[in-house]
C-alpha positions as CSV (number, residue, x, y, z in Angstrom):
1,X,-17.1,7.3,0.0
2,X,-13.0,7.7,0.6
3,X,-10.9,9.0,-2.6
4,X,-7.9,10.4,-2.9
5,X,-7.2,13.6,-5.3
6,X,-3.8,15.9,-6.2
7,X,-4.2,18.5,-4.0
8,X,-2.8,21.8,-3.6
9,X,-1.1,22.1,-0.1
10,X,-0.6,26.0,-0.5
11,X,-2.4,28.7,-2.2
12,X,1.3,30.4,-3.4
13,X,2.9,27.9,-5.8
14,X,6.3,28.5,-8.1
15,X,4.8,29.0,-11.7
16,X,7.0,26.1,-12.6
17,X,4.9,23.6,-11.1
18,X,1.6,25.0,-11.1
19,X,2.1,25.1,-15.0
20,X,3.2,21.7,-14.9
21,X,0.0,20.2,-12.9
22,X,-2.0,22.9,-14.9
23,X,-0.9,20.9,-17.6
24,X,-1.0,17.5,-16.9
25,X,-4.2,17.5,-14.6
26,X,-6.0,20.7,-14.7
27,X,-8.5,19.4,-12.5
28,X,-5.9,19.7,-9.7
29,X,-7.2,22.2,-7.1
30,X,-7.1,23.3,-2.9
31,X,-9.0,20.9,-0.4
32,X,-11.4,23.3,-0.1
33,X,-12.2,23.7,-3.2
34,X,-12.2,19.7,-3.8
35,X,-14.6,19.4,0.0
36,X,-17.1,22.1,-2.1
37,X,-17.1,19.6,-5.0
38,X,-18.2,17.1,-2.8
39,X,-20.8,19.0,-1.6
40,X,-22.3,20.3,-4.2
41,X,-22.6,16.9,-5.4
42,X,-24.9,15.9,-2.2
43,X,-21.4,14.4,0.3
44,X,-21.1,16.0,3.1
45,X,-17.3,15.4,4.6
46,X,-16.4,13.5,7.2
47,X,-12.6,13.5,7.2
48,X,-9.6,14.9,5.3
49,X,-6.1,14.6,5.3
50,X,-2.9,14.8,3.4
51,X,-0.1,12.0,2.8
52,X,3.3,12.6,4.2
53,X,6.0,12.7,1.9
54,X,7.3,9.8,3.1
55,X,3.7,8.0,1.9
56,X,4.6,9.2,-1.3
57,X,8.1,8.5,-2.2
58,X,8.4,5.3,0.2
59,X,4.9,3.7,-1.3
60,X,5.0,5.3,-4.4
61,X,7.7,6.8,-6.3
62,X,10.4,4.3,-5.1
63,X,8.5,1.2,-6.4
64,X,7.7,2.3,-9.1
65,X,11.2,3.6,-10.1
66,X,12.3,0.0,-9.4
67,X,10.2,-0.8,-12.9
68,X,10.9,1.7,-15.1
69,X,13.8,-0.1,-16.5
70,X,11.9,-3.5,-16.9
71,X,8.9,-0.9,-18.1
72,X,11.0,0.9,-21.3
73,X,12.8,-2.8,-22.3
74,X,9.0,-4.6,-22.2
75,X,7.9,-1.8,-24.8
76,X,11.5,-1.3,-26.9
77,X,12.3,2.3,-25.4
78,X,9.8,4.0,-27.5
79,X,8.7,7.7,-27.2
80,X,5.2,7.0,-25.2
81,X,7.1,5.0,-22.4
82,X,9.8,7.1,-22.6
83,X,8.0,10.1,-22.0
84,X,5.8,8.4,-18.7
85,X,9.1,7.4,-17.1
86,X,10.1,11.0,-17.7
87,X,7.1,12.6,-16.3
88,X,6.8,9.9,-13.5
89,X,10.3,10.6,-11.6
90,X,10.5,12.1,-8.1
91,X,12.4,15.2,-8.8
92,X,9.8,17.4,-9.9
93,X,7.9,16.0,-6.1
94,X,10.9,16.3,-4.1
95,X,12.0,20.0,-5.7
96,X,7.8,21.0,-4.9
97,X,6.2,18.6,-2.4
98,X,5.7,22.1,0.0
99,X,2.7,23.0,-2.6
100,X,1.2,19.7,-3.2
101,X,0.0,16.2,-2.3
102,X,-2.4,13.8,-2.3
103,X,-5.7,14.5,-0.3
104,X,-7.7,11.9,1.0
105,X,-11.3,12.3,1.0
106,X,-13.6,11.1,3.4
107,X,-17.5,11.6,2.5
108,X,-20.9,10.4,3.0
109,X,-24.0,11.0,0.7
110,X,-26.4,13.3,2.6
């Protein structure tokens, strides 16, 4: 199985953005604490690792920024879209991208 998961990068975080993951996705936690999921659940790992910053803002906050204009006209600027452009921009990663990312997760069932 291969999935990828917010991870923690560093067990000190800024309250600021733990409470904001905390909030948003409170199933956000360490690798290590993700790798025990897995095995608990009968996976035993086979590889981790974490994507650059580069991964994310390159692949994935940039192209998607690129839409968010088309995104708020193709649903009249209402509050929902509104708020998920809000919540999607790349400040909040680029002010805290020392404390998290996204792991990938390598496993097979034992």
């Amino acid at each position: 199985m291969a999935l990828s998961e917010i991870t923690w990068i560093s067990h000190a975080r800024p309250k600021e953005i733990e409470d904001y993951w905390h909030q948003a996705y409170p199933e956000i936690a360490t690798a290590s604490d993700k790798i025990r999921i897995l095995e608990h659940n009968g996976f035993s790992p086979v590889a981790y690792f974490c994507l650059s910053p580069e991964r994310w803002t390159d692949h994935y906050y940039k192209p998607l920024e690129k839409r968010f204009v088309a995104f708020l006209d193709q649903h009249a600027h209402s509050e929902p879209p509104r708020k998920v452009v809000e919540d999607t921009k790349m400040e909040l990663y680029q002010k805290y991208k020392a404390y998290y990312s996204y792991g990938f997760y390598i496993a097979k069932k034992i």
